[in-house]
C-alpha positions as CSV (number, residue, x, y, z in Angstrom):
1,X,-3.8,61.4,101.8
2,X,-6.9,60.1,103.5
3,X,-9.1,63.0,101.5
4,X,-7.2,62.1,98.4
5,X,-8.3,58.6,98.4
6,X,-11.8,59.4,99.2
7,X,-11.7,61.6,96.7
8,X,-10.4,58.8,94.2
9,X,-13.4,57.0,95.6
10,X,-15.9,59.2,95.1
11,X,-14.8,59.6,91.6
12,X,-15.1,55.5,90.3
13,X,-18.4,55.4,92.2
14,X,-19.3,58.4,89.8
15,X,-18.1,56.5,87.1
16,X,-20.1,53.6,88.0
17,X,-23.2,55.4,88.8
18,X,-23.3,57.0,85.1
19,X,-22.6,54.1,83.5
20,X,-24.9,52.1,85.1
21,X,-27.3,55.1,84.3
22,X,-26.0,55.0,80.5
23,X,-26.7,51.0,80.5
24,X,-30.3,51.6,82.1
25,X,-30.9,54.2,79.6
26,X,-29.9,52.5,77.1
27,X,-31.6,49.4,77.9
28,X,-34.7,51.1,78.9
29,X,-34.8,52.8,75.7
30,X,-33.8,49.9,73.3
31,X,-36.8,48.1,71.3
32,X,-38.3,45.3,69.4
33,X,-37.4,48.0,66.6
34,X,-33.7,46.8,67.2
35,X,-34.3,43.6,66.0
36,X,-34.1,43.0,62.0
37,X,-36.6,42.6,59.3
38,X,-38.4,39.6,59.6
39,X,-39.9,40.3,55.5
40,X,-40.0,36.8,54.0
41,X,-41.8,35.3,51.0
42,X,-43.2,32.6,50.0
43,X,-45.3,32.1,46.3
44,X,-45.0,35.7,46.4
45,X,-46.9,36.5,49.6
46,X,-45.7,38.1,53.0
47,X,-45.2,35.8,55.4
48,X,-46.2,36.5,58.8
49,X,-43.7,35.7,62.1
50,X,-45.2,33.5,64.2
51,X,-43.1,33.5,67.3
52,X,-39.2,34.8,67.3
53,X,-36.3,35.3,70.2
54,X,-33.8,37.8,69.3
55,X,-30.6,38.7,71.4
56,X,-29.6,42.5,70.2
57,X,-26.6,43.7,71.4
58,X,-26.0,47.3,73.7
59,X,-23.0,49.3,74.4
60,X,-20.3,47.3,71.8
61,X,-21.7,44.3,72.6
62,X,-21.1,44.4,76.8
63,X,-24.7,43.9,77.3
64,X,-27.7,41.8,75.6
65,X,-31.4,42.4,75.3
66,X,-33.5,39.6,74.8
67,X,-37.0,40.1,73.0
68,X,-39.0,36.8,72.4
69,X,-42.1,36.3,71.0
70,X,-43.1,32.1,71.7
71,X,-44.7,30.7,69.0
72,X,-48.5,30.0,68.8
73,X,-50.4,27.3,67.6
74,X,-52.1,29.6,64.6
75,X,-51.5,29.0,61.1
76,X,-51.6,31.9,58.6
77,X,-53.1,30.4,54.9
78,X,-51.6,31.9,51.6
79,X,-54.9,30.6,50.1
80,X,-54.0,28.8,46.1
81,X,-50.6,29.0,44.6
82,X,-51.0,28.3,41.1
83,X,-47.5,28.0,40.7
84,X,-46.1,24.2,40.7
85,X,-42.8,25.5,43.1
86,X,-43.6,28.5,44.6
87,X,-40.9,30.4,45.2
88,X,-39.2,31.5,48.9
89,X,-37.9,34.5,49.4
90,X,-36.0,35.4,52.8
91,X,-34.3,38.4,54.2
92,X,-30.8,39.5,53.3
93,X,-29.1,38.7,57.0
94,X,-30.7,35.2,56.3
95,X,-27.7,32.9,57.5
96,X,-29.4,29.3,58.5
97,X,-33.0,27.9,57.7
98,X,-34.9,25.0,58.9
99,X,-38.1,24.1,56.2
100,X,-40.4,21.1,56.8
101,X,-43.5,20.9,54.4
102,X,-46.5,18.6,55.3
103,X,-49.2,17.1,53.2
104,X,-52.9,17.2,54.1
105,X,-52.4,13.8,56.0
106,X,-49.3,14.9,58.1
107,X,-46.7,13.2,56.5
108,X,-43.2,15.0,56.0
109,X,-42.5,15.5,52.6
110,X,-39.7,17.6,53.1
111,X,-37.0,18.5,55.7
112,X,-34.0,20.6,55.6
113,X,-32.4,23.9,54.4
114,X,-34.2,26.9,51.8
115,X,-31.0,25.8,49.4
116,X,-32.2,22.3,49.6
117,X,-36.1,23.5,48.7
118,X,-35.0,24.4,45.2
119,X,-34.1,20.5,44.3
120,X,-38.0,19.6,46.1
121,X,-41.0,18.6,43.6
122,X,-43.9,19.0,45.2
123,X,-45.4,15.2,44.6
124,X,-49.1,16.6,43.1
125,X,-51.6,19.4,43.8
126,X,-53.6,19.5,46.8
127,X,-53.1,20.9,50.8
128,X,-49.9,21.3,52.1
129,X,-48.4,22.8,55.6
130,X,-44.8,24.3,55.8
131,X,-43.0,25.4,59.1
132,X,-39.9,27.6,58.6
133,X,-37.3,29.0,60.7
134,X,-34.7,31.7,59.5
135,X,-31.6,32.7,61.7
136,X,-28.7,35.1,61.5
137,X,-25.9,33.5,63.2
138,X,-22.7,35.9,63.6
139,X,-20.1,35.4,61.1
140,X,-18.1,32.8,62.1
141,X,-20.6,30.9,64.4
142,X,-22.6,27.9,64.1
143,X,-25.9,27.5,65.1
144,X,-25.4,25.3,67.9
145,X,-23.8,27.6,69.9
146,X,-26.7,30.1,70.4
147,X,-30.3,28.3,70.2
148,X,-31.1,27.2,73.8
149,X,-32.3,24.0,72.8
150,X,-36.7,23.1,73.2
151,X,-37.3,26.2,75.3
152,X,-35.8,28.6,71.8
153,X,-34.1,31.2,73.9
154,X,-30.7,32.2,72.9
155,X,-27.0,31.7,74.6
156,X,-24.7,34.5,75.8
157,X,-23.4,36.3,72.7
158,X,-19.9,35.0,72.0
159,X,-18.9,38.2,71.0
160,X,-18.0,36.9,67.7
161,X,-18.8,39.9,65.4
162,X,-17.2,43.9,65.8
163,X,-19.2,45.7,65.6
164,X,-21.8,43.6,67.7
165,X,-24.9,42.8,65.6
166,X,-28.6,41.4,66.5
167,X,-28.5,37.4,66.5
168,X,-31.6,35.5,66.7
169,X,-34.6,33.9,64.9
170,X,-38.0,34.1,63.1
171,X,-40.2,31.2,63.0
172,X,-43.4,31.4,59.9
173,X,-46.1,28.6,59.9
174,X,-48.2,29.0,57.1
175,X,-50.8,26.6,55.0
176,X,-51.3,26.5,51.5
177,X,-53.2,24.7,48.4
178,X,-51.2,24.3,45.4
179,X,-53.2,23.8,42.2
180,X,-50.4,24.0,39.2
181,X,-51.3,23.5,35.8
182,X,-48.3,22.1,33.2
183,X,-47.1,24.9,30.7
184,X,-45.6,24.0,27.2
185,X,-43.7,26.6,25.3
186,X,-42.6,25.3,21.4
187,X,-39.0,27.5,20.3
188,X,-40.8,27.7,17.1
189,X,-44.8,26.8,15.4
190,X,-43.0,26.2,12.3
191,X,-39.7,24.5,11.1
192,X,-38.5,23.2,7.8
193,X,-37.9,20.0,6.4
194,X,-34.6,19.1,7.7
195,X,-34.8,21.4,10.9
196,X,-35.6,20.7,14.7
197,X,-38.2,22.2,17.2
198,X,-37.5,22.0,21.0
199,X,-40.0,22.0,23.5
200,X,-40.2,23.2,27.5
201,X,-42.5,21.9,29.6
202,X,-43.0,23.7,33.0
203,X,-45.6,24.2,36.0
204,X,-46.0,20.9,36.4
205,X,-46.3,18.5,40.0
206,X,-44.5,15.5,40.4
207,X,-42.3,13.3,38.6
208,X,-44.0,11.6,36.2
209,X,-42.6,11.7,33.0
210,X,-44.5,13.6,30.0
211,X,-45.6,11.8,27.0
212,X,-45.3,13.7,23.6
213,X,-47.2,12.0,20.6
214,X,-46.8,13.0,16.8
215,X,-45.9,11.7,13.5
216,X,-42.9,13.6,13.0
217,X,-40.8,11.3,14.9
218,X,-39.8,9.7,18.3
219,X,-39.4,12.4,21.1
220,X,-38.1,11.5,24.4
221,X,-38.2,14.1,27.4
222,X,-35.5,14.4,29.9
223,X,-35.5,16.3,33.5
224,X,-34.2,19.8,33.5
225,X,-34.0,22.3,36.1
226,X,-37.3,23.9,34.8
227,X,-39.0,20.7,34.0
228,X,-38.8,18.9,31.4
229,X,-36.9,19.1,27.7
230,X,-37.6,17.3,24.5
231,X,-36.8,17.9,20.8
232,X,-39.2,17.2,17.9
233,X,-37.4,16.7,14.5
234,X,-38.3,17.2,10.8
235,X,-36.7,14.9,8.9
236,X,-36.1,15.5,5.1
237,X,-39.4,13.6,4.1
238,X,-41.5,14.9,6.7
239,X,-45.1,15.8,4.9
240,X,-45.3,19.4,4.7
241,X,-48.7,21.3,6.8
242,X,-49.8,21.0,10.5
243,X,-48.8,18.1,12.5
244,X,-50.0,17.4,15.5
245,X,-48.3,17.4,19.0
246,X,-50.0,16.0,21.8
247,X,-48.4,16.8,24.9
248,X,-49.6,15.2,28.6
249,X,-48.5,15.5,32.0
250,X,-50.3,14.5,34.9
251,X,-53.1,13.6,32.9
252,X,-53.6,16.8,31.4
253,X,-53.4,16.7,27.6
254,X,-52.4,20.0,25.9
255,X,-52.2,19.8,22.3
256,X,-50.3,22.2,19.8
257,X,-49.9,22.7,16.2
258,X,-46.7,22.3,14.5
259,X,-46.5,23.4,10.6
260,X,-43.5,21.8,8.1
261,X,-42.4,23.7,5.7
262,X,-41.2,22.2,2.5
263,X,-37.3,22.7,1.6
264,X,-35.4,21.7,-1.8
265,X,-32.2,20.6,-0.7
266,X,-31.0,20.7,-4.0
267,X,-29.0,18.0,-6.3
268,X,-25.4,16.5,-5.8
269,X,-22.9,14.9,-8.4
270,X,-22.1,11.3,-6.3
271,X,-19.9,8.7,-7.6
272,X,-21.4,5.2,-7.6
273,X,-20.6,3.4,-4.6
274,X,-20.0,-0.3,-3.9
275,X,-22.6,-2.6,-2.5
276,X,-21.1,-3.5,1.0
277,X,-20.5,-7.1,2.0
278,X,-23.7,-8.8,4.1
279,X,-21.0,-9.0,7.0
280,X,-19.9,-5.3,7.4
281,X,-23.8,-4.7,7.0
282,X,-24.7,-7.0,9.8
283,X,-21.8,-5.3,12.1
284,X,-23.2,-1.8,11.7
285,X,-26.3,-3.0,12.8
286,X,-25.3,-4.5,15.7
287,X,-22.8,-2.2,16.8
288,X,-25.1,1.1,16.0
289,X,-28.6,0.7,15.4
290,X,-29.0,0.1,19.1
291,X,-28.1,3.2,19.5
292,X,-30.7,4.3,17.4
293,X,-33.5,3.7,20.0
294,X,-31.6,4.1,23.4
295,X,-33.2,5.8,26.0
296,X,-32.7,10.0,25.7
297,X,-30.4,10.9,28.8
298,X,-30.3,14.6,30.2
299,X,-28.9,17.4,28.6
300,X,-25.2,17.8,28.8
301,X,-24.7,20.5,26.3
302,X,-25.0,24.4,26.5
303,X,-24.4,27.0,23.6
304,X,-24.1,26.6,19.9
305,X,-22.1,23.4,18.3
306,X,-19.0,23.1,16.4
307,X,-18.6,21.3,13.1
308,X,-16.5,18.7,14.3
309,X,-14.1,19.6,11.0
310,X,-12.9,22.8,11.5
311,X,-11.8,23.5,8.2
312,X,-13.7,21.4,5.1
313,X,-15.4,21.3,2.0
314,X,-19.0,19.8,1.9
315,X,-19.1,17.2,-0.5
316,X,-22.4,15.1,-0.1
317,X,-25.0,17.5,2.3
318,X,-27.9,15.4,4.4
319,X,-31.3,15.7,2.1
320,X,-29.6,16.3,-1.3
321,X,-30.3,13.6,-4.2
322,X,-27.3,12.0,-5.3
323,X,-27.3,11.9,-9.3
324,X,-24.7,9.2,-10.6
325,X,-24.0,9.0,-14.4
326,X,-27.0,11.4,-15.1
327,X,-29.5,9.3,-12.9
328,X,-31.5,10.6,-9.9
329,X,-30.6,8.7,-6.6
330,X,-32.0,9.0,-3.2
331,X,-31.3,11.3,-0.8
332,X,-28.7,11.4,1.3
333,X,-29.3,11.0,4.9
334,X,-25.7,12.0,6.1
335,X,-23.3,14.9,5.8
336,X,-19.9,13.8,3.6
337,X,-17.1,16.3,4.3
338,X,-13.5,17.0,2.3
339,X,-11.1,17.3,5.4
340,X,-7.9,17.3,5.9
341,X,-5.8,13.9,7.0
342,X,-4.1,14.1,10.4
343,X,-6.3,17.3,11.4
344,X,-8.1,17.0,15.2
345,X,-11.7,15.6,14.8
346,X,-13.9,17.4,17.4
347,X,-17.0,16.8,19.6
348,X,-19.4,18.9,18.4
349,X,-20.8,19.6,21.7
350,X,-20.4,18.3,25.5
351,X,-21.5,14.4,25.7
352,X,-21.0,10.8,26.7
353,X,-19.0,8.1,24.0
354,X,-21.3,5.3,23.7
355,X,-19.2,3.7,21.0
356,X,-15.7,4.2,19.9
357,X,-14.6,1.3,17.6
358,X,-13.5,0.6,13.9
359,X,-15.9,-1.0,11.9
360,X,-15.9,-2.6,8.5
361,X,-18.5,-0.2,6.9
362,X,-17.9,3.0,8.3
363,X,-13.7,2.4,9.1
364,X,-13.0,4.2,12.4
365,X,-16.2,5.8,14.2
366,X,-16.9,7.3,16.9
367,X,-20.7,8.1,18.7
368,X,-21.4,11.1,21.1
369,X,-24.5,11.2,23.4
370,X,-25.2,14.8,23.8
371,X,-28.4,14.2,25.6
372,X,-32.2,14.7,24.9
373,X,-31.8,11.9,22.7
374,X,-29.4,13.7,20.2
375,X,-26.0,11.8,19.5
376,X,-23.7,12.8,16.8
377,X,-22.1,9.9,14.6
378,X,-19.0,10.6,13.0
379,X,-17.3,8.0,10.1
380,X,-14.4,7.6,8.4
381,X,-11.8,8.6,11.2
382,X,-7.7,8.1,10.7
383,X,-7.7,7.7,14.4
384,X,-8.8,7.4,17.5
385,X,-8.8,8.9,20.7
386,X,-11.4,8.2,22.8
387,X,-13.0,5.2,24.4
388,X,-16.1,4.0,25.5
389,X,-17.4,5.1,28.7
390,X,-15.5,8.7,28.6
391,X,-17.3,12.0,28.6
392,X,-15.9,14.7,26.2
393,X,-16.0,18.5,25.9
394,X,-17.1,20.9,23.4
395,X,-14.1,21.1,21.0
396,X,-11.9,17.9,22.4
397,X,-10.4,15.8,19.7
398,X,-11.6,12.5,19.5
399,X,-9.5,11.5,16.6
400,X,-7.9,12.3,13.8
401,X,-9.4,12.9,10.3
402,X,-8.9,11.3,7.3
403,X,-10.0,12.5,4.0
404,X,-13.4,12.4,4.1
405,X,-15.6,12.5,7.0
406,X,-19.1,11.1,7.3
407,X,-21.4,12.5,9.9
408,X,-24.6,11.9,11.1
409,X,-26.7,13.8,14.0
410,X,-29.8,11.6,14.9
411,X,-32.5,12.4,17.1
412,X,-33.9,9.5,18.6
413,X,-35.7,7.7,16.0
414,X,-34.2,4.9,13.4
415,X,-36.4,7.0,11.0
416,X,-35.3,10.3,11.7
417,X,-32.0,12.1,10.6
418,X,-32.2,16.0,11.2
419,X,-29.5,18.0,9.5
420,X,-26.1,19.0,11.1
421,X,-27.8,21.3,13.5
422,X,-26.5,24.4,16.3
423,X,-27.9,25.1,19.0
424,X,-28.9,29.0,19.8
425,X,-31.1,30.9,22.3
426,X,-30.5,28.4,25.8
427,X,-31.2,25.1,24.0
428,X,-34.9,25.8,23.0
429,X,-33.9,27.2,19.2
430,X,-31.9,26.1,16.4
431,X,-30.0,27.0,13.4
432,X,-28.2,25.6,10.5
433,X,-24.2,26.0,10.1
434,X,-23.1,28.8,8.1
């Protein structure tokens, strides 16, 4: 019995013995190769780590093997970026980040996640200094529970992950001079009378809102996620040649040429209207031309438009000379449609109603802020069914037709009334309806 349990014994210190072997082994054996790729980008250059602490994990996860690397006070420079948000680019395992970007004086201009970096405008070119610190956390865990607090080692694993995977950090410190120029790309150098140009402006620092000059019209920009957006119409009486567009951002003045095309829009039997009464005249004015010169607000719509009739018969087209009893008119600057009464009346595109009311001239109307200053105007409704205030779809009734509809879609200006328009090619090109 007695050599039986020595025997027993003898065996589980065996066991023991090669384990602990395996584990030394193993240990002994296990390097900084273990750890992931710390490959991150930033503006298109490798950044270098600058200090790291990495747990990696042995035998299933039973035993840990710290590497750390403290971090150092040096600095690694990118050199210029001529880009005005340089892009960040971090490793796949990525799971938590930690960004603070400095100016040449010190001050934080940013704190907070990589996510977070893609909403930051840099405020103007010049010096900068970013810290960064990228960790993969195990599935499931939060960051709190492994970083060690000021010294940057790691807590115990909490075994959280099967199989067991590295956990840990790379810190980058890096300096950098950004020197961006604006870029302004035109959808088109020439457009017809009638027709609509948009315009991108990119590259740029800061906030500041561009200023576009010409004598084509108003143009507003709005913020988008690449910049800025704007619109520069052609209205039916727009002088045909070159026009002008002066274009400045920070300062910077870049200038481009913009040709008009001439366009016969052709004759249209009208019958003679009445003269409205002095009053319904005054209560258009009041209610609408407002609206006329509001400020543009950002871009709500994406894709082509809709005619807001789906099925009609144009009777009066925007830019055609309305000839009554034989006599030459002037030219229409709104879109008259046959339509059939009780149909849906639809929003042409996504937008805002900034006026849903009836009024004497125009009967039942309804006006949708689409955004980059463009708002449709649509007259002559049987109904109703929208108010004030409420934001609409692509599609969504807003009422119900009537005979006739009268529609206008204005772009900024009191003076300017581009033609029933849709929108192709990620809101920089356009195209008439059918």
């Amino acid at each position: 019995m007695k050599r039986f349990l020595l025997w027993i014994i003898s065996v589980a210190l065996g066991v023991v013995v090669l384990l602990a072997a395996v584990m030394g082994v193993s240990y002994a054996f296990t390097t900084e190769g273990g750890c992931p790729d710390g490959a991150a980008q930033f503006g298109g250059q490798a950044l270098e780590a600058n200090g790291s602490c990495w747990q990696v994990p042995l035998l299933g996860g039973q035993l840990d093997k710290v590497f750390a690397s403290p971090a150092t006070l040096s600095v690694q420079k990118l050199g210029v970026l001529y880009t005005a948000h340089p892009e960040l680019s971090l490793p796949e395992w990525t799971g938590y980040t930690a960004l603070t970007i400095q100016n040449a004086a010190g001050d934080v201009l940013f704190a907070g996640s990589a996510g977070e970096y893609q909403n930051f405008l840099f405020p103007a070119n010049g010096e900068y200094k970013a810290e960064l610190t990228a960790w993969r956390v195990p599935k499931g865990g939060v960051i709190t529970q492994f970083e060690g607090g000021s010294t940057g080692q790691l807590r115990k694993n909490l075994g959280l992950e099967r199989p067991a995977k590295p956990t840990g950090w790379y810190r980058y410190s890096f300096r950098f001079t950004l020197q961006a120029s604006a870029e302004v790309e035109l959808s088109a150098e020439r457009v017809e009378q009638g027709g609509t140009v948009g315009v991108r402006i990119s590259g740029m620092t800061g906030d500041a809102v561009p200023t576009i000059e010409t004598d084509l019209g108003s143009v507003q920009c709005v913020r988008a996620a690449e910049g800025w957006r704007a619109y520069i119409p052609a209205a039916y009486n727009a002088s045909s040649g070159g026009h002008e567009v002066n274009i400045t951002v920070n300062g910077e003045t870049i200038t481009r040429t913009l040709t008009v095309l001439p366009k016969d829009f052709g004759t249209v039997e009208a019958e003679a209207e009445e003269p409205a009464a002095d009053s319904a005249n005054a209560q258009f004015r009041s209610a609408i031309w407002p609206l006329y010169e509001a400020a543009a607000t950002a871009k709500q719509w994406q894709g082509g438009f809709v005619p807001p009739a789906e099925d009609s018969m144009t009777l009066v087209d925007y830019g055609q000379i309305k000839v009554t009893n034989g006599q030459q008119g002037s030219r229409s600057n709104s879109t008259k449609l046959y339509t059939i009464p009780g149909a849906p009346c639809r929003a042409a595109a996504n937008g805002t109603v900034v006026f849903a009311g009836n009024l004497a001239l125009t009967g039942n109307t309804v006006v949708i802020d689409h955004g980059c200053g463009l708002r449709s105007y649509l007259y002559g409704l049987q109904e109703l069914s929208v108010s004030k205030g409420q934001t609409v779809e692509k599609g969504q009734a807003v009422g119900a037709l009537g005979e006739e509809l009268t529609m206008d879609f204005k772009l900024g200006s009191r003076s300017v009334n581009p033609r029933l328009l849709f929108q192709t090619s990620g809101g920089l090109f356009w195209k008439e309806n059918g």
